[in-house]
C-alpha positions as CSV (number, residue, x, y, z in Angstrom):
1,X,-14.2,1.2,8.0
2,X,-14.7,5.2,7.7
3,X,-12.2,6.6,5.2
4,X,-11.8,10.3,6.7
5,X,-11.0,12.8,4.3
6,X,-11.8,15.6,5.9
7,X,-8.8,18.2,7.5
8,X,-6.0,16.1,7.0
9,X,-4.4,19.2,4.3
10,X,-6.6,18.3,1.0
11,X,-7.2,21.8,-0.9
12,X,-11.1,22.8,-0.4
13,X,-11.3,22.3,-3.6
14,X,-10.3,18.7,-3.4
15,X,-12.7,18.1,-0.6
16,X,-16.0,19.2,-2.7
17,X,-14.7,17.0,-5.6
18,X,-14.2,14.0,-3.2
19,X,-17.0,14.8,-1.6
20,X,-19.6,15.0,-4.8
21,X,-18.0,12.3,-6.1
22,X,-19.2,10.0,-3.3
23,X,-22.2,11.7,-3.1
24,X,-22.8,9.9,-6.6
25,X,-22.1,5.7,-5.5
26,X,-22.9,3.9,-2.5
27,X,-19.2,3.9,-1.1
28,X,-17.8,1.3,1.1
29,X,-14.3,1.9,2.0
30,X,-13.4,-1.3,2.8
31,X,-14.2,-2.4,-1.1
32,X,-11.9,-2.2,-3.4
33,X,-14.3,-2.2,-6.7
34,X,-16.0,0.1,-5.3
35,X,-12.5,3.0,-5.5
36,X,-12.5,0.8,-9.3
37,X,-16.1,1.9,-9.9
38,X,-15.3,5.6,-8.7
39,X,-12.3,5.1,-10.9
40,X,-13.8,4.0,-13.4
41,X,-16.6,7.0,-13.8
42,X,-14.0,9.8,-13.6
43,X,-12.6,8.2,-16.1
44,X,-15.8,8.1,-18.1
45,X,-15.4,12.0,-16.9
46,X,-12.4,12.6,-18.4
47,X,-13.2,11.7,-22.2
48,X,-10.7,8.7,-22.0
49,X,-10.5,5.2,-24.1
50,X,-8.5,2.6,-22.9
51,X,-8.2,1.2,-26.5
52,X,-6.8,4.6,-28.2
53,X,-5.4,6.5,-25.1
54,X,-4.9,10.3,-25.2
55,X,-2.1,11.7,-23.4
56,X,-3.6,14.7,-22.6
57,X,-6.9,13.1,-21.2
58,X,-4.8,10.2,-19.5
59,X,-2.7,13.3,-17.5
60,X,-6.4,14.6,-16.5
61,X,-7.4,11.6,-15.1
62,X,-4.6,11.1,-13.2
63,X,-4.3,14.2,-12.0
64,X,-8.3,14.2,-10.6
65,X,-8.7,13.9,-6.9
66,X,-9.9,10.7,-6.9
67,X,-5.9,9.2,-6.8
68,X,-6.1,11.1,-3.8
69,X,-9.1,8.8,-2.2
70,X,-7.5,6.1,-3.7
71,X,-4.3,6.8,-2.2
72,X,-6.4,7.2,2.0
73,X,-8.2,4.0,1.0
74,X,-5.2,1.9,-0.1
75,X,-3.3,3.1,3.3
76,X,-6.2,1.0,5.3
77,X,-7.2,-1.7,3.3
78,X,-5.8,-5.2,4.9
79,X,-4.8,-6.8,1.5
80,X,-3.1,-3.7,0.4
81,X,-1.2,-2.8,3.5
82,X,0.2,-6.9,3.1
83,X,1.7,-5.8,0.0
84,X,3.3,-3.1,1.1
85,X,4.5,-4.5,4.2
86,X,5.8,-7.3,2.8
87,X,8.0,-5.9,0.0
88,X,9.2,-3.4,2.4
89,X,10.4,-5.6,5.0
90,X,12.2,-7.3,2.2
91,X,14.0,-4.2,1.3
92,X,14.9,-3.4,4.6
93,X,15.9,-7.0,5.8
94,X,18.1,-7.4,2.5
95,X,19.7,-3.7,3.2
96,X,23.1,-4.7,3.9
97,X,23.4,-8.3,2.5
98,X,22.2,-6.4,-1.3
99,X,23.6,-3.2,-0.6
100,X,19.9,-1.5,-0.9
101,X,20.7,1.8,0.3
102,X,19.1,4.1,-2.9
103,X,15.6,3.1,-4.0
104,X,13.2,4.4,-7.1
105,X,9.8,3.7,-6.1
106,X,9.2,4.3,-10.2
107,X,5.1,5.6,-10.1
108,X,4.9,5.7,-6.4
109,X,1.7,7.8,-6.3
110,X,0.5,8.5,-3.1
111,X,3.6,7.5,-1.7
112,X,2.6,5.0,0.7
113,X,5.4,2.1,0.3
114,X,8.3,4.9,-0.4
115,X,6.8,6.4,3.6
116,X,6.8,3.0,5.0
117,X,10.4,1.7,4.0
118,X,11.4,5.5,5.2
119,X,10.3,5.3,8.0
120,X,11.8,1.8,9.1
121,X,15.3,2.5,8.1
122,X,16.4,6.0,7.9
123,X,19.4,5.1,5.7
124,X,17.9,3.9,2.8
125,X,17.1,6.8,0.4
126,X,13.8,7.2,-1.9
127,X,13.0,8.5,-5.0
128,X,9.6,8.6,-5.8
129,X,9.1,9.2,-9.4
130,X,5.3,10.4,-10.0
131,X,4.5,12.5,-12.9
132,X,1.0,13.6,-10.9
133,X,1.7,13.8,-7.1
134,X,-0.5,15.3,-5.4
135,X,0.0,18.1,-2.4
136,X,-1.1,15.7,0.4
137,X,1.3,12.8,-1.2
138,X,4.0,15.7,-1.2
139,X,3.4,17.3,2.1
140,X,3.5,13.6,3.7
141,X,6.8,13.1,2.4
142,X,8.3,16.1,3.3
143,X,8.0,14.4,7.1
144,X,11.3,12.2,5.8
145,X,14.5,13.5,5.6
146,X,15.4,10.3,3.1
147,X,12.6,10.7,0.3
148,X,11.9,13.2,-2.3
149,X,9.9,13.4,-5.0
150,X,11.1,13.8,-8.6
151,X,10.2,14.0,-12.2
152,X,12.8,12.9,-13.9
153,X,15.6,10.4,-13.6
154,X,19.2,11.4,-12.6
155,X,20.8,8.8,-10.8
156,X,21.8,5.4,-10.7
157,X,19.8,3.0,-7.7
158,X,20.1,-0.3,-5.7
159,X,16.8,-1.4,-6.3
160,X,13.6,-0.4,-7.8
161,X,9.8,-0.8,-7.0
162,X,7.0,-0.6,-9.3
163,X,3.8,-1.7,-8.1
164,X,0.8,-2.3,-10.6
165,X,1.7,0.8,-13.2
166,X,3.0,-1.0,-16.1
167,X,-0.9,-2.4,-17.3
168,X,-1.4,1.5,-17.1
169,X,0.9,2.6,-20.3
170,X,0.7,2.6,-23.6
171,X,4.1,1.1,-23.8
172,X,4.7,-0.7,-20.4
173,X,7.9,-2.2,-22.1
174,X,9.4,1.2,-23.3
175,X,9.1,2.1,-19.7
176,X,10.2,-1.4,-18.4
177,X,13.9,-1.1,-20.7
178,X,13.5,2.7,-18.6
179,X,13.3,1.4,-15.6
180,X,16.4,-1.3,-16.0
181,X,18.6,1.1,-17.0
182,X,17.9,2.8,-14.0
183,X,19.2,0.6,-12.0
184,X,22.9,0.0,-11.7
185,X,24.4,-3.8,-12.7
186,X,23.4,-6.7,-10.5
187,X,20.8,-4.5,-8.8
188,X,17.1,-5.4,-8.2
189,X,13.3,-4.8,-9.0
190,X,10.3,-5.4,-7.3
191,X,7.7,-5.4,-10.2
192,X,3.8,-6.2,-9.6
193,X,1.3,-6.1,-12.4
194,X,-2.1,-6.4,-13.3
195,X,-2.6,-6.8,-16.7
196,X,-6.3,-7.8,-16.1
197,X,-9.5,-5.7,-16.7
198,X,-10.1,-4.7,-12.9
199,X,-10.4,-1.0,-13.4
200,X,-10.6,0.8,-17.3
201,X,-7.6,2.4,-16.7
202,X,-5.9,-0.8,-16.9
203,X,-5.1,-0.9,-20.9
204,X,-6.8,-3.9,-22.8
205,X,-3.5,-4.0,-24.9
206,X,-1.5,-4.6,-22.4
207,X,-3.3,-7.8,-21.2
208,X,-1.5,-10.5,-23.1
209,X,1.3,-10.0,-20.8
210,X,-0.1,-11.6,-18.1
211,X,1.3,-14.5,-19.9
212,X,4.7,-13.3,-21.7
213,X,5.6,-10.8,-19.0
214,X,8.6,-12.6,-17.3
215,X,9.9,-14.3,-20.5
216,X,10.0,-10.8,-22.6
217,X,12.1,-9.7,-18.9
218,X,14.2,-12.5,-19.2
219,X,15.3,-11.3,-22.9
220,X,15.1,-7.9,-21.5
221,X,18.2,-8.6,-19.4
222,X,16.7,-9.7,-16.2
223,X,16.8,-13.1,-13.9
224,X,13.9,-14.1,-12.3
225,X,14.3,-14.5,-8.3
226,X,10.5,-15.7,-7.4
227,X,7.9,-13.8,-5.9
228,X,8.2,-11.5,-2.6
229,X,6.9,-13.6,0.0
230,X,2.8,-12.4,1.0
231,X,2.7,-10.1,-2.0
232,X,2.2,-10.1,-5.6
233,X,5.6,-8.3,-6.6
234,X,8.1,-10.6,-8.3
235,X,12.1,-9.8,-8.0
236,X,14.1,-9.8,-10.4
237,X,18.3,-9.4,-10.7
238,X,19.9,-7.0,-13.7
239,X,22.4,-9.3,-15.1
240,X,23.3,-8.0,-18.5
241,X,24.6,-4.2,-18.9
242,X,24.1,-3.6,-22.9
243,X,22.3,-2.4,-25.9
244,X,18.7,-4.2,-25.5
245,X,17.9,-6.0,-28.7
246,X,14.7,-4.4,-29.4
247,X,13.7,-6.5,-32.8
248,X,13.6,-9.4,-30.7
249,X,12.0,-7.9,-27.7
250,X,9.3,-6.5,-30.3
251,X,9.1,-10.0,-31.9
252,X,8.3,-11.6,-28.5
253,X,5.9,-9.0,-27.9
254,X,4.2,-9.5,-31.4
255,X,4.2,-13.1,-30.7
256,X,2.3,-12.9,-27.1
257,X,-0.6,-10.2,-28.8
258,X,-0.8,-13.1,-30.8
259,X,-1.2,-15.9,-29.1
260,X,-2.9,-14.6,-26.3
261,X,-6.8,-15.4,-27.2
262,X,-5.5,-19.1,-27.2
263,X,-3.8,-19.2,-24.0
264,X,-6.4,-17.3,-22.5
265,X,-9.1,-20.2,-24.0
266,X,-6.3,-22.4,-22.7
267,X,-6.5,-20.9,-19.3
268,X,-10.4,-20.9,-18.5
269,X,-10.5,-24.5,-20.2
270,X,-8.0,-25.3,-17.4
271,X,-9.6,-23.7,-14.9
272,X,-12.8,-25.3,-16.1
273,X,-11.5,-29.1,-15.8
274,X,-9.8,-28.3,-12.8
275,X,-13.4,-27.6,-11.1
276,X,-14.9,-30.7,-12.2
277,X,-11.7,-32.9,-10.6
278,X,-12.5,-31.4,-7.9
């Protein structure tokens, strides 16, 4: 597959950045790692550290054009487009059973899965909150009446979407208690995560949660509905409309740094005897 970057309404600027950029790696579009490896030098770029971040060099990086690549790439990759497929037809299939009609796509980037549930049901409304859009993401949204994108939050909504940004924070659960109180009582959210070393953006201390994730939810105020069918988003219900009890949720997460080195030894033994039974 050719990713074509060329006159679809990138700055100039943005072109020679994308285009030096791939001038440095032997690019195959139809890779993944190989957006991760790209990734993963601007990173290098930007002065960052995944194990003391800086705010100011985290905003650089994600403000660099290659989001931008990442954002064409992800728009024609198979397993991607899955994803997105299938937790937008579960929005729009669940519409008026769940009363879906306001969405937050909460760090929607490129805007890809907010553009695809626009444009199969016109009367669901979506807020894409993204503190670095960039002007293609923008000027492709501005084709739907029913998104826009925004910087803060100001409203109340049916269901959320986050997909893979929480093993990007410093605090993924400061912004997980932010995005439940976005979201009005018995409402839903569509969370995927990666808290796994695929790219150096994704924070090493944020990798115990692969394991404690749903439980610190669960305290958190949230049921656990399973996955969405062909994707790696889990839903989840709002059930509890309080005060979060953030000794205890800071306990649990104590708890999981903790224990994580065993469960991970836990999980490759596992792995490990599971081979051999084969």
């Amino acid at each position: 597959m050719c990713l074509v970057f060329k006159n679809i309404g990138l700055s100039a600027e943005h072109e020679d950045v994308i285009e030096k950029l791939l001038q440095q790696v032997a690019f195959d579009s139809s890779e993944l790692d190989h957006i991760w490896a790209l990734m993963d030098r601007v990173w290098d770029e930007s002065g960052c550290d995944n194990r003391t971040p800086d705010p100011e060099k985290l905003a650089k990086f994600y403000r660099h054009p290659v989001w931008t690549l990442n954002g064409l790439l992800v728009e024609h990759h198979d397993l991607s487009k899955q994803h997105r497929q299938a937790v937008s037809n579960w929005i729009v299939s669940n519409r008026q059973m769940l009363g879906l009609y306001k969405i937050l796509d909460y760090g929607g980037g490129f805007g890809s899965l907010a553009r695809l549930v626009a444009s199969k049901d016109p009367a669901i409304q979506i807020d894409v909150l993204e503190p670095h859009p960039n002007d293609l993401a923008l000027s492709k949204a501005k084709q739907f009446a029913n998104i826009r994108y925004i910087q803060s939050l100001d409203q109340m909504y049916d269901c959320l979407i986050s997909m893979d940004v929480l093993e990007h924070l410093p605090d993924p659960l400061k912004t997980l208690a932010e995005m439940i109180e976005s979201v009005r009582l018995n409402g839903y959210l569509l969370i995927a995560t990666n808290f796994f070393p695929v790219t150096k953006c994704h924070l090493p201390g944020n990798f115990h949660f692969r394991y404690s994730f749903q439980t610190i939810a669960k305290i958190m105020g949230l049921s656990i509905l399973g996955p969405c069918a062909n994707s790696h988003a889990i839903k989840y219900k709002k059930k509890i409309n309080q005060p979060l009890n953030w000794n205890k949720i800071r306990l649990y997460e104590n708890l999981s740094r903790i224990s994580f080195p065993i469960l991970k030894l836990a999980h490759v033994g596992y792995k490990a005897v599971k081979r051999i039974v084969k």
